[in-house]
C-alpha positions in Angstrom: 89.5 84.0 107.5 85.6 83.5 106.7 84.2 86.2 105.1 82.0 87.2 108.2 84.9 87.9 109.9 86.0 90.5 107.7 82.4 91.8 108.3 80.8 90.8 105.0 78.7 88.2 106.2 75.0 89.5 106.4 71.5 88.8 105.9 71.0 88.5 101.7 74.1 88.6 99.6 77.1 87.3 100.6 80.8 86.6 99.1 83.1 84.3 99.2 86.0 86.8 98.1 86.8 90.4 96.7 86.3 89.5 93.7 83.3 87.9 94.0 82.0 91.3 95.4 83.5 93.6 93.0 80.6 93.7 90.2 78.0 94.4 93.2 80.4 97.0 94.3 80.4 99.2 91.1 77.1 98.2 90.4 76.3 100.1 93.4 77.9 103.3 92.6 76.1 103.3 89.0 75.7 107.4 88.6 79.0 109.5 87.5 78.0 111.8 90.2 78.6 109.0 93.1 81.6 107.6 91.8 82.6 111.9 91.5 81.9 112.3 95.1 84.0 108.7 96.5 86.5 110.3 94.4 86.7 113.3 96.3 86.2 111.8 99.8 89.1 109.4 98.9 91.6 112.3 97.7 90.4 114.5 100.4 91.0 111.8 103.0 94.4 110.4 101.7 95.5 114.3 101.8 94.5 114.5 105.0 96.3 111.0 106.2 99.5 111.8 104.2 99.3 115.2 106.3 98.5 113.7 109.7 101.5 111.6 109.4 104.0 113.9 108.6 102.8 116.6 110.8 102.1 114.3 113.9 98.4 116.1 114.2 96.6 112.8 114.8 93.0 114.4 115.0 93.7 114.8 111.2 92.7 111.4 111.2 89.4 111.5 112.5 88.9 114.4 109.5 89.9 112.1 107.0 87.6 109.8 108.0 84.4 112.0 108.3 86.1 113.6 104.8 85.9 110.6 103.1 83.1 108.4 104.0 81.0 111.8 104.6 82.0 112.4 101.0 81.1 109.4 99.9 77.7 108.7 101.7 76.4 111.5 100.7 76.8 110.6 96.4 74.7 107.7 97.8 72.2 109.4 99.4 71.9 112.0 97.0 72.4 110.9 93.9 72.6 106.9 93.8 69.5 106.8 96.0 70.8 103.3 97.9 72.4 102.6 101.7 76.5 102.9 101.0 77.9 99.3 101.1 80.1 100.1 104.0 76.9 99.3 106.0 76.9 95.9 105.0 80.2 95.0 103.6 82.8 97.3 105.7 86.0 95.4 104.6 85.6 94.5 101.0 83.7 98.6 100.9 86.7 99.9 101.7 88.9 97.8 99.5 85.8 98.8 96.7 86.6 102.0 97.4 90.7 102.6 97.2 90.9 100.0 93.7 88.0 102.0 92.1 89.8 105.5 93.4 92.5 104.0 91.6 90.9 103.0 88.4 89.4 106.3 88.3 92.7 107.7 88.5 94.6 105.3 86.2 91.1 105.7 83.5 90.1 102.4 83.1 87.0 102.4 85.5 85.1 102.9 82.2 86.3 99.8 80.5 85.9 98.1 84.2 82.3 98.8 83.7 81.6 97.8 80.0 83.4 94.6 80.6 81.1 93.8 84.0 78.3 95.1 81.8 77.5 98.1 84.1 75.4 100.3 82.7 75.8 103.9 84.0 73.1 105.6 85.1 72.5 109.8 84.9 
């Protein structure tokens, strides 16, 4: 599978793999208060998912969609100041955003960024 078939293929940057995307990912969500608010849209939406499936209300869904990514967009308006990834990158984005969810989760996001040399911003 090329990577513009997963939708990563555009105008600039492009990469040949996950991995090869993951620094420009987190570099990309450099302010606590970004990564804060994917953090929320991601819990908010897998709630809502986990819900949806075990109360067969499937327009849960579609709120765990607008939850999350609304969520998340907004720490990039607001506070990161840069267009969300998912614009350009909608595959690996997503992936970006459940493995740094987790990281955030697990604590080792921190270390994730020292040892890409990340600088946060404030």
């Amino acid at each position: 599978m090329s990577s513009d078939s997963l939708g990563t293929g555009t105008p600039g940057k492009s990469f040949s793999s996950f991995n090869d995307f993951w620094p420009f990912y987190l570099g990309e969500h450099s302010t606590l208060q970004c990564r804060i608010q994917h953090f929320l849209g991601t819990s908010i939406a897998a709630t809502l998912i986990i819900v949806a499936f075990l109360t067969s209300v499937p327009v849960l869904y579609f709120f765990a969609v607008f939850c999350g990514y609304g969520c998340a967009w907004w720490g990039h308006f607001v506070f990161e100041k840069n267009k969300p990834a998912t614009f350009r990158y909608p595959v690996y984005s997503f992936i970006g955003d459940w493995k740094m969810f987790w990281m955030m989760m697990v604590g080792t996001l921190d270390d994730e960024l020292r040892r890409l040399g990340i600088r946060p911003r404030r």
